[in-house]
C-alpha positions, 0 to 999 in steps of 0.5 A: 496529797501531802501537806508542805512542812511548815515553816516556823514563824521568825519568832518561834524560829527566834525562840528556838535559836535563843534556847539553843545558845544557851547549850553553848554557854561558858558559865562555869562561875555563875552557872547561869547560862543566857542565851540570845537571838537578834534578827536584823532588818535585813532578815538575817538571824544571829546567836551569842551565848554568855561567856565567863573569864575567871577575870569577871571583867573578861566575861561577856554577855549573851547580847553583846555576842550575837551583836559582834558577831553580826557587825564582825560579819556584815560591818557596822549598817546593820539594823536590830529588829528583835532581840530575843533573851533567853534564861531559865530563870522565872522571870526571865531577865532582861539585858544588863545596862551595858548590852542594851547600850550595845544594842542601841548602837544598831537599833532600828527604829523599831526594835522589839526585846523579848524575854522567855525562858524554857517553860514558855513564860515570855515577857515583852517589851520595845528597846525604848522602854528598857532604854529610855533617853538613851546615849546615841552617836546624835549626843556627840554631835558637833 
């Protein structure tokens, strides 16, 4: 009798994805290469990678990415669930201001943010507490 393949649980399968983004980064002024991962409440993976522009104002994070290109593909009802970031730095940072308020936009109500790099140091935290009394659409609100 043989054993069924295993199946990755949706974090090392959100781990790997991560990881590997970060092969397709554009960094050649930083030479720091982020690569991210964010699953959606409909179960749904997407990637993005960080991509410089010699402008600096056109470079664009890891985060942002896999963000656009989930609402570019299922509009804009989507829910983050996970957000996984991955660097090699140690430890592994956290997303800038700018993406978190991205991620807010289409955050679940529960959204879990963790942070690992490629030797296996992983830290964790929930969207809330890297964004505290963050800005939303209830702010503008008439």
């Amino acid at each position: 009798m043989s054993e069924s393949p295993k199946i990755p649980s949706p974090a090392a399968l959100l781990k790997e994805q991560a990881i590997a983004a970060m092969n397709h980064s554009y960094s050649p002024y930083s030479k720091k290469s982020v690569g991210a991962a964010i699953h959606l409440s409909n179960g749904k993976i997407f990637t993005g990678c960080n991509i410089e522009n010699s402008s600096f104002g056109g470079t664009v994070c890891a985060e942002r990415v896999a963000v656009w290109k989930a609402v570019s593909e299922l509009g804009g009802d989507i829910q983050i669930t996970d957000v996984y970031v991955a660097t090699e730095a140690s430890p592994p940072w956290s997303p800038c201001g700018l993406c978190r308020q991205v991620i807010n936009e289409f955050v679940a109500k529960e959204c879990k943010v963790v942070l690992i790099n490629k030797t296996g140091e992983e830290l964790s935290f929930t969207h809330q507490e890297l964004l505290p009394q963050a800005f939303d659409r209830s702010a503008l609100e008439i």
